[in-house]
N, C-alpha and C positions, 0 to 999 in steps of 0.2 A: 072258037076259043072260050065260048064259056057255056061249056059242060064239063064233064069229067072226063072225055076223051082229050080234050083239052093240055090235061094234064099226061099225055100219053110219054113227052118228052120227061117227065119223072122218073127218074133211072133213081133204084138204091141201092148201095153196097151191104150185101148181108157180110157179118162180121163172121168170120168161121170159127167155130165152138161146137166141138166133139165131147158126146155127152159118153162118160165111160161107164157101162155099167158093170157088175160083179167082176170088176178089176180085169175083164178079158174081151169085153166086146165094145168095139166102141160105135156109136151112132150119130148120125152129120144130123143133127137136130134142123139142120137150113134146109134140107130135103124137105121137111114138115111144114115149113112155113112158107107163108103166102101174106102178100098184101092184097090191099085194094085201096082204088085211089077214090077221090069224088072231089065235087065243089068246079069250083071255076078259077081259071088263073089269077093268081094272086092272092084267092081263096081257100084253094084248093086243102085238103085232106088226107092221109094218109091210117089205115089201121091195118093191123094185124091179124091172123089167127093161127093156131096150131093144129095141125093134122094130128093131136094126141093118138085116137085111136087106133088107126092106120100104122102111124109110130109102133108102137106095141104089136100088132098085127106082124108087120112086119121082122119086127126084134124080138120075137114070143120068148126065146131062148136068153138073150140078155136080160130079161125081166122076173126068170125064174116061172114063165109059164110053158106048160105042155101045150102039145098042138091039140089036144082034148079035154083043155081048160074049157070053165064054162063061163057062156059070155057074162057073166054077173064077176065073174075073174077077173076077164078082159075089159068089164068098166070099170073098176075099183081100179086094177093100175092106171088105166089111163088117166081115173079123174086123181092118181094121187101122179103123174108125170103134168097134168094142170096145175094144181096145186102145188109143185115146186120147181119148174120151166116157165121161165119169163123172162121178159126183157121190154126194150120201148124204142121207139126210133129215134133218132137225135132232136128229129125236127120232124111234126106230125101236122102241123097247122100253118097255115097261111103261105101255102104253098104259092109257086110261081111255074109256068114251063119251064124245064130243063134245069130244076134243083133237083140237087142229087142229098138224098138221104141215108145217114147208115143205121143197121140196126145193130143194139148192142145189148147179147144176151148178159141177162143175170146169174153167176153161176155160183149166189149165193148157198144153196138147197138142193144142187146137184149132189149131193152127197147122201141126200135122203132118199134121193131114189134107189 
C-alpha cells in the first residue's frame, strides 16, 4: 500500500463531453484521455493528459484536414485542440484507496476549435 499500485483501487468517472466539430462530426474527447496515478495511500496523486494528436489523426475530416496534410498541418491543429481542450479532476491530491474522482472537462474554447 505504499506505492502507486497502491492506489490501483482509484477508479474515476470521466464526465462525457462530445467535442462537435464543423457543426457535423462529433468526437468523444474521453477516448483521448488518460490518467495516471502515483504517491502512496492517502498521498496519493492523480494527473492527466490528452492524446491531441492521435485525436486529430483520427478526425482528420472534422478538423478540415486532408489525408495528405502535412505533418506540420497535423501539429498546428493538434497544439491549437491543447490550447483549447481542458479540464481537471475534482480531486487530484491526497488521494486514498478506493476514492473515486471525476473529470470535468472545460468547454469554455470548444468553439474555437
Amino acid at each position: 500500500m505504499k506505492n502507486k499500485r497502491s492506489l490501483t483501487g482509484l477508479t474515476f468517472a470521466v464526465t462525457a463531453m462530445l467535442l462537435t466539430a464543423c457543426g457535423r462530426t462529433e468526437i468523444n474527447a474521453n477516448d483521448y484521455l488518460s490518467a495516471e496515478t502515483s504517491g502512496t495511500d492517502g498521498h496519493g496523486s492523480v494527473v492527466w493528459t490528452l492524446d491531441a494528436d492521435t485525436m486529430v489523426r483520427d478526425n482528420h475530416d472534422a478538423f478540415k484536414l486532408k489525408e495528405t496534410a502535412s505533418q506540420a498541418e497535423y501539429q498546428r491543429t493538434a497544439a491549437d485542440v491543447n490550447d483549447n481542450l481542458y479540464g481537471a479532476f475534482d480531486r487530484a491530491e491526497s488521494l486514498a484507496n478506493g476514492d473515486t474522482v471525476t473529470f470535468v472537462w472545460n468547454t469554455d474554447h470548444v468553439k474555437a476549435l
